[in-house]
GUGUVEX-368004 format. One record per residue (C-alpha): residue number from 1; residue in one letter; chain; x, y negated, z negated. Coordinates in nm, 4 decimals. Each point is the difference from the previous one (the first is absolute). Layout:
% GUGUVEX-368004
     i   aa   ch          u          v          w
   NUM    A    A          X          Y          Z
...
% end
This chain:
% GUGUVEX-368004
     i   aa   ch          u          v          w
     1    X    A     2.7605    -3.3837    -7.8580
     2    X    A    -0.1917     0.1538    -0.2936
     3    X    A     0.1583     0.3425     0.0641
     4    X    A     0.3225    -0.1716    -0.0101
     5    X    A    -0.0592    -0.1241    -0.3265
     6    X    A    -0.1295     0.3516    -0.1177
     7    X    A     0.3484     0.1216     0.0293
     8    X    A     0.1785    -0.2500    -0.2410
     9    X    A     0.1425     0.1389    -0.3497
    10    X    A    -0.1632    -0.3255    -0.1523
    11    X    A    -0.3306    -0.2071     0.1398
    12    X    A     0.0271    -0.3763    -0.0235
    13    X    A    -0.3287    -0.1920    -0.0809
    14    X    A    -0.0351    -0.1467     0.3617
    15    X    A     0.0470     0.3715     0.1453
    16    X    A    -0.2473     0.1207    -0.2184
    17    X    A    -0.2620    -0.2335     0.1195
    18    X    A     0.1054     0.0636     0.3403
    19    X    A    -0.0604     0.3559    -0.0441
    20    X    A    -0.3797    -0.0132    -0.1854
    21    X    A    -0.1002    -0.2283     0.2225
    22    X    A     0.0901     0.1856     0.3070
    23    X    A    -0.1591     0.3181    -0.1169
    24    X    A    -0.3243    -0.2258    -0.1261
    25    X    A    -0.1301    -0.0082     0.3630
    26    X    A    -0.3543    -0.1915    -0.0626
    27    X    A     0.1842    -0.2072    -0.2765
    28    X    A    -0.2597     0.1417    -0.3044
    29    X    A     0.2621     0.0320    -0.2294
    30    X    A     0.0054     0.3679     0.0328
    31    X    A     0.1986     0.2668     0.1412
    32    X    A    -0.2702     0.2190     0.1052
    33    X    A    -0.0935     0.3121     0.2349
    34    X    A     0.1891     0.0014     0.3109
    35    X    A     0.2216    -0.2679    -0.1305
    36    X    A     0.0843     0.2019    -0.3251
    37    X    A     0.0549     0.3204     0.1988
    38    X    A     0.2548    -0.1873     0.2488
    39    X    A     0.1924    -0.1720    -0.3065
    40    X    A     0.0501     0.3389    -0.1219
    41    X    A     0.1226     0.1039     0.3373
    42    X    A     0.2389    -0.2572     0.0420
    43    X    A     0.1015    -0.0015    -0.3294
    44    X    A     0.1597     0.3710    -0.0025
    45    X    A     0.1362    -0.0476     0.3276
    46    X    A     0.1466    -0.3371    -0.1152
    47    X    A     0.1815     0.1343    -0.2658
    48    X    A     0.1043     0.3438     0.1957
    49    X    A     0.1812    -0.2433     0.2862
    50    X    A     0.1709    -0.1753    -0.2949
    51    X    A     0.1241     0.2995    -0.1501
    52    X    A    -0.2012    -0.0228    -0.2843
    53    X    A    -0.1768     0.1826    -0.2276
    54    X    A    -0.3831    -0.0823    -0.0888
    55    X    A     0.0278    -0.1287    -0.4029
    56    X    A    -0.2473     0.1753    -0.2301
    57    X    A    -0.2311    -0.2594     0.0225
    58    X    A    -0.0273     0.0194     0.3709
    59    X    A    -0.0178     0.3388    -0.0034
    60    X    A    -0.3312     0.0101    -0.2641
    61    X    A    -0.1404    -0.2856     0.2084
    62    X    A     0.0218     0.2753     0.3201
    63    X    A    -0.0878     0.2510    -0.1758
    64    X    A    -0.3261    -0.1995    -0.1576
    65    X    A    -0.0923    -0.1700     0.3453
    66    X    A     0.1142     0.1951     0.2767
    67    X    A    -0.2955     0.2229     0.0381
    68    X    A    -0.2357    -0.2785    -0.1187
    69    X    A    -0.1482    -0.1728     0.2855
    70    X    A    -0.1914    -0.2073    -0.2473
    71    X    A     0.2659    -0.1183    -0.1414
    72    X    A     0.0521    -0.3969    -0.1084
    73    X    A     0.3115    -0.1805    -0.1571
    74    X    A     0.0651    -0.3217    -0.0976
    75    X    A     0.2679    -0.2471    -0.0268
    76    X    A     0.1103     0.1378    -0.3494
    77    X    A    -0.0452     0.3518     0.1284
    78    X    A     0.2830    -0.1129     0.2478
    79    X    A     0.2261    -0.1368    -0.2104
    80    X    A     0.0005     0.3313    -0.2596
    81    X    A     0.0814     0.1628     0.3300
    82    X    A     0.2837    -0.1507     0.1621
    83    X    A     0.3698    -0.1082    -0.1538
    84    X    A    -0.1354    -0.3667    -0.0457
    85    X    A     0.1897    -0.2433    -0.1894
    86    X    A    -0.1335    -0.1103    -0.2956
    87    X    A    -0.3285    -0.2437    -0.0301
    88    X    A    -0.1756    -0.2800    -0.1148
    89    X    A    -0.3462     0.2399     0.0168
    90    X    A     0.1231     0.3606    -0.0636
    91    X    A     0.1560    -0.1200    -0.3339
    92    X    A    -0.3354    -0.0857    -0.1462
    93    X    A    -0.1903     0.2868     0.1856
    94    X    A     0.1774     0.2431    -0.2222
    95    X    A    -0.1092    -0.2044    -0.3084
    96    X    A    -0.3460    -0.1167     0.0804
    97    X    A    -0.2630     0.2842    -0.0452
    98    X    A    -0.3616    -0.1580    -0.0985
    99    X    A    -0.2058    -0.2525     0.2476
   100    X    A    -0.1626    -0.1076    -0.3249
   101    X    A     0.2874    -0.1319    -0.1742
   102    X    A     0.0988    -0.1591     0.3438
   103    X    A    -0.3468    -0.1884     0.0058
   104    X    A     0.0615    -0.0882    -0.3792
   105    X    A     0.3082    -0.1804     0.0794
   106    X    A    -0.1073    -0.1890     0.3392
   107    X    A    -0.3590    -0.1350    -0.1906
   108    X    A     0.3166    -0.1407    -0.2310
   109    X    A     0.1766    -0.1770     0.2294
   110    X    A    -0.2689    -0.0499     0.2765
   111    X    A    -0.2039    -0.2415    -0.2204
   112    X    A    -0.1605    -0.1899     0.2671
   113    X    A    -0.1626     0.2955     0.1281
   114    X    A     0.1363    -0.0717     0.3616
   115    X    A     0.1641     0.3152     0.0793
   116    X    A     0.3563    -0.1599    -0.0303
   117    X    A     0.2968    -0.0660    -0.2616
   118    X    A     0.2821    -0.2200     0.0490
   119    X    A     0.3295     0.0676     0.0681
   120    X    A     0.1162    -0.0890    -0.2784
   121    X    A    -0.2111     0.2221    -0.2099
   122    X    A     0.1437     0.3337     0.1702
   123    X    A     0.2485     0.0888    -0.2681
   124    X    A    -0.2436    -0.0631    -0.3209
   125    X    A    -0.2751     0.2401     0.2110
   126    X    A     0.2597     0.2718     0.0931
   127    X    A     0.1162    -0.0226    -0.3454
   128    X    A    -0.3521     0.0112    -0.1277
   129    X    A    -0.1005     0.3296     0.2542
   130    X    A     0.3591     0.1359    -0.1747
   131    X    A    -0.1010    -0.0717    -0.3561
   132    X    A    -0.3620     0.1644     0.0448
   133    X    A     0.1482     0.3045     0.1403
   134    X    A     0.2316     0.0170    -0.3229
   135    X    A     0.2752     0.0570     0.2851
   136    X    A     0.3756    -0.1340    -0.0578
   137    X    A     0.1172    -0.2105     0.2001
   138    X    A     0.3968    -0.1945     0.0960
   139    X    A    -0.1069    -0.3888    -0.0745
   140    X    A     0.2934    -0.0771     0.1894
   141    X    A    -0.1430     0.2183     0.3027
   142    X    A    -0.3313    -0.1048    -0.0130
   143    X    A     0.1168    -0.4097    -0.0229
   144    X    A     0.2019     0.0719     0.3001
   145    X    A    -0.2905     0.1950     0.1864
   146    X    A    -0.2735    -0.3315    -0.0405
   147    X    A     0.2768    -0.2438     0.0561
   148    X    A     0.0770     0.1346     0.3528
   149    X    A    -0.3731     0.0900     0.0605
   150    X    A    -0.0537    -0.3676    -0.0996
   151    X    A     0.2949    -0.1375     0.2379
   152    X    A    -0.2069     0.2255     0.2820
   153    X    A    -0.3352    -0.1888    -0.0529
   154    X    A     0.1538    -0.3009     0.0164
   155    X    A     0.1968     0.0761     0.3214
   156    X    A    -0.3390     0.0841     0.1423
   157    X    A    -0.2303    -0.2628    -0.0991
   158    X    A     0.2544    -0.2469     0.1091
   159    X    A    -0.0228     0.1764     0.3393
   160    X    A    -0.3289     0.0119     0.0201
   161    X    A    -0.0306    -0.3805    -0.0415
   162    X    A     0.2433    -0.0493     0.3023
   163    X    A    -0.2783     0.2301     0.1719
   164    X    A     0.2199     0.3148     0.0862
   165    X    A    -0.0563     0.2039     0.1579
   166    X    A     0.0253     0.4204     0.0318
   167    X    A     0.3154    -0.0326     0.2610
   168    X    A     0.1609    -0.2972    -0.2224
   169    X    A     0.0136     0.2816    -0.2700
   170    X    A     0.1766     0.2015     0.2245
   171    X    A     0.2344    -0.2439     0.0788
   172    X    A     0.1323    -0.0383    -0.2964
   173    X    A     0.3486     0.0832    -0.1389
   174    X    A     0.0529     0.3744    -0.0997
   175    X    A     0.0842    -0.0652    -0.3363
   176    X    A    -0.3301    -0.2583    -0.0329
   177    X    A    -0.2463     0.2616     0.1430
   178    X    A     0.1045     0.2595    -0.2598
   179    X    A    -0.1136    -0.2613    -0.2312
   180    X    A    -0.3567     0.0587     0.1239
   181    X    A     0.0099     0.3546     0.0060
   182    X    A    -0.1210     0.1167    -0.2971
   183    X    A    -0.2476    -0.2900    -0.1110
   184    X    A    -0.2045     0.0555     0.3614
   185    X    A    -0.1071     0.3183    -0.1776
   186    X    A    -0.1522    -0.2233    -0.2805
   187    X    A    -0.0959    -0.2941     0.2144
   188    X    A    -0.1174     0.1324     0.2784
   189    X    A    -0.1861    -0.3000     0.1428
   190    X    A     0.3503    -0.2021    -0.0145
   191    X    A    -0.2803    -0.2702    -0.1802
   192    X    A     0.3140    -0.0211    -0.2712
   193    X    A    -0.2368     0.1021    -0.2633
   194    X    A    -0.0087     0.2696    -0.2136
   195    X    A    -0.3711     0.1420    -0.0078
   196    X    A    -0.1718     0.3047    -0.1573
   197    X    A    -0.0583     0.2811     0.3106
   198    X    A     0.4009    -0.1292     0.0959
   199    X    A     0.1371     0.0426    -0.3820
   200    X    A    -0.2231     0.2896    -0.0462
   201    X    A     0.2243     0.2122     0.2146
   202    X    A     0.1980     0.0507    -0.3097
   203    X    A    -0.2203     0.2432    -0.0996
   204    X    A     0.0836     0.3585     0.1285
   205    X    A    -0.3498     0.0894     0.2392
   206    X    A    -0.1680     0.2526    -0.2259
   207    X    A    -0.0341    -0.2773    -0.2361
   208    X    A    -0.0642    -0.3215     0.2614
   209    X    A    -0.3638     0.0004     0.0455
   210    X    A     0.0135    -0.3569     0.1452
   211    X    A     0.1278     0.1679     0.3246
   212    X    A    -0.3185     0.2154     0.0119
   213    X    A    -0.2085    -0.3067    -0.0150
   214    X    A     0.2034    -0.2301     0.2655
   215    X    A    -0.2154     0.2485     0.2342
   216    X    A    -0.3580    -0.1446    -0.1913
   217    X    A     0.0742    -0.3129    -0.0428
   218    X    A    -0.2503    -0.2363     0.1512
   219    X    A    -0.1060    -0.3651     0.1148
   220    X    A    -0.0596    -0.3003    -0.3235
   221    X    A    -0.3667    -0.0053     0.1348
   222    X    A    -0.0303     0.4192    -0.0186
   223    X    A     0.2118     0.0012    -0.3071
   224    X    A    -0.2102    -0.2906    -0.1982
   225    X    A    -0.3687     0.2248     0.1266
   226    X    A     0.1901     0.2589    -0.1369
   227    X    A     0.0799    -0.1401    -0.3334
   228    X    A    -0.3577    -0.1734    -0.1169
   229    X    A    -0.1693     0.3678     0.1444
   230    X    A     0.2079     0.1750    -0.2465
   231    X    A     0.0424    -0.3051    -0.2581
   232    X    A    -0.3943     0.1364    -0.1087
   233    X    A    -0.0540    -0.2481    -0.3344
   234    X    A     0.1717    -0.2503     0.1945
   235    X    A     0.2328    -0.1296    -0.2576
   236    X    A     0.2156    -0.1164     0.2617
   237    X    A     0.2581     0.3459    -0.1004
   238    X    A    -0.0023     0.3782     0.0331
   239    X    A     0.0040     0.2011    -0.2669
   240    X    A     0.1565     0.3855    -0.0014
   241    X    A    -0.3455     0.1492     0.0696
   242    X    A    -0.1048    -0.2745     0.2711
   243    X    A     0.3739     0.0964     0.1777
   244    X    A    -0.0268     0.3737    -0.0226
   245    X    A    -0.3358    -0.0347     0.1732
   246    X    A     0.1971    -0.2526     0.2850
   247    X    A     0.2930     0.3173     0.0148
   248    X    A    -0.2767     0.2621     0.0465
   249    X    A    -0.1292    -0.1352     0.2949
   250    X    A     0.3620    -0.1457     0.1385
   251    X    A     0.1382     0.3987    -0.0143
   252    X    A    -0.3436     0.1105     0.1586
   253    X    A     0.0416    -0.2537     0.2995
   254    X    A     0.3430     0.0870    -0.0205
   255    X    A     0.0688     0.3344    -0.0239
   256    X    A     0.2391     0.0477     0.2459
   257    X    A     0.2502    -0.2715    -0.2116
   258    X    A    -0.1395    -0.0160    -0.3387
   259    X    A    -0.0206     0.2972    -0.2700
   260    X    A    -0.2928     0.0436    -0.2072
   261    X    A     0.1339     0.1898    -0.2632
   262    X    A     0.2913    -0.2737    -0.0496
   263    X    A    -0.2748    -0.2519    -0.0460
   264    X    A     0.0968    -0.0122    -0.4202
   265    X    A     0.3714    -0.0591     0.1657
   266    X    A    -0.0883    -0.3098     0.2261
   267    X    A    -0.2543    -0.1008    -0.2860
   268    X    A     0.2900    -0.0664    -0.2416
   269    X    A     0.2229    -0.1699     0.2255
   270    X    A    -0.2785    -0.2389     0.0864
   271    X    A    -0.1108    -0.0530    -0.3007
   272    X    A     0.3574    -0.0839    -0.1329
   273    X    A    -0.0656    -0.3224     0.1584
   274    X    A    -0.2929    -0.1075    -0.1512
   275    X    A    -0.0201    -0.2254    -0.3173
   276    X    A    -0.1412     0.2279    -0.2872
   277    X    A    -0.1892     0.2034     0.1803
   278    X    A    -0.1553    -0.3101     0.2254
   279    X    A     0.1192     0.0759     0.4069
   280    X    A    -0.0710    -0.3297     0.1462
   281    X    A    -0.0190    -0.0744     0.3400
   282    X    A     0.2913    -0.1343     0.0889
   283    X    A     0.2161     0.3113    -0.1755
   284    X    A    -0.2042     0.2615     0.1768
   285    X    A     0.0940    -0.1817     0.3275
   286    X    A     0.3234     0.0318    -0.0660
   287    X    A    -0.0525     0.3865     0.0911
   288    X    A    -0.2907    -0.0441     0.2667
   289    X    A     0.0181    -0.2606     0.1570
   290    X    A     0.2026    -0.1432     0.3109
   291    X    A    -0.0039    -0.3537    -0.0931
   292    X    A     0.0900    -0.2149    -0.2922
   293    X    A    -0.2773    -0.1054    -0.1739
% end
């Protein structure tokens, strides 16, 4: 089915999804290796049965990846690659550059600390993320985009109450499935809640650090040893010299997922959370830890 859909002049959303997921064999969220190299198979002789040429794009992507058997793409990777239609998280990849400003904004809206916002917040954040990154942006376009995003989460928490389950969603309608399509990439869970690691997949990869760290993140009883080890005054926060030393020996333990010389990097994201300079516990969780504290 996926090489079917290779061969279309246009990709819908649901296709699309189709497709990364059936070239993400161990479900990672990664084309990667051996999966990578037979995507790139498939894909030229997709579009050579269709009569069609490889786009520029495709043919850069080849050219970059072909030969590279340690080669990794993600979801947004994808979508620069193939004749998608238009969506809700491309449109702000191409405007969203800094993880800092992105941490800025959530601390805004995320007041409670629990690693959530509310629906209902989504435009003023995207608007926010928009505003920071002194990018332009259609009102009209971006009301539309949270009003349908909003429509989704409501679709799905009211599913989720009635306990449904994976083939219920497959069930559904045509037309009501499409609905999902695009917010699955942002709440991936199906909880109906839009959370930081989900939203953070705005940023383009180079730049989202929090998907590093899903690989580190650890247990509240490890994470809370963690934090009064490191916490060394024990003023119940971190300061920037008490979390560089915590990042140091993360990346050493870690070298294989974590870069020490983009320590500064992930040191101003995290920090962009804290209040004046004071990480607390609960913010810092909100990057290493599993559960909610």
């Amino acid at each position: 089915m996926a090489n079917a859909y290779l061969q279309g002049v246009e990709i819908s959303a649901s296709q699309f999804l189709d497709i990364f997921h059936h070239y993400d064999n161990d479900g990672n969220g990664y084309i990667e290796g051996k999966e990578l190299q037979n995507f790139i198979k498939e894909l030229q002789q997709a579009r050579k049965q269709a009569g069609l040429e490889l786009t520029d794009k495709m043919k850069a992507f080849v050219e970059k990846y072909e030969q590279n058997a340690d080669g990794k793409i993600g979801i947004i990777e994808l979508v620069q690659i193939l004749p998608t239609e238009e969506n809700f998280l491309l449109f702000f990849r191409q405007q969203l550059k800094s993880c800092a400003e992105f941490m800025k904004a959530w601390r805004n809206y995320d007041a409670d600390h629990s690693g959530y916002i509310e629906a209902d917040e989504l435009k003023n954040f995207l608007k926010d993320l928009l505003q920071r990154a002194k990018k332009p942006y259609d009102e009209k376009k971006l009301e539309e985009y949270t009003q349908t995003t909003v429509k989704r989460l409501q679709i799905l928490t009211d599913l989720a109450a009635f306990n449904a389950t994976s083939e219920s969603f497959s069930n559904l309608r045509e037309e009501m499935l499409f609905e999902f399509l695009q917010l699955k990439i942002f709440d991936s869970n199906r909880d109906g809640k839009l959370c930081l690691s989900e939203m953070a997949r705005l940023l383009p990869d180079q730049e989202n650090f929090l998907l590093k760290f899903q690989g580190v993140k650890m247990a509240r009883k490890e994470f809370n040893k963690i934090f009064e080890f490191y916490d060394q005054d024990r003023n119940g926060y971190m300061d920037e010299n008490e979390l560089d030393a915590l990042l140091k020996d993360l990346c050493e333990k870690n070298s294989k997922m974590l870069e020490v010389k983009k320590i500064p990097t992930y040191k101003t994201a995290i920090m962009a959370l804290s209040d004046g300079g004071k990480l607390y516990r609960t913010e810092l969780a909100l990057v290493l830890c599993t559960e909610a504290m």
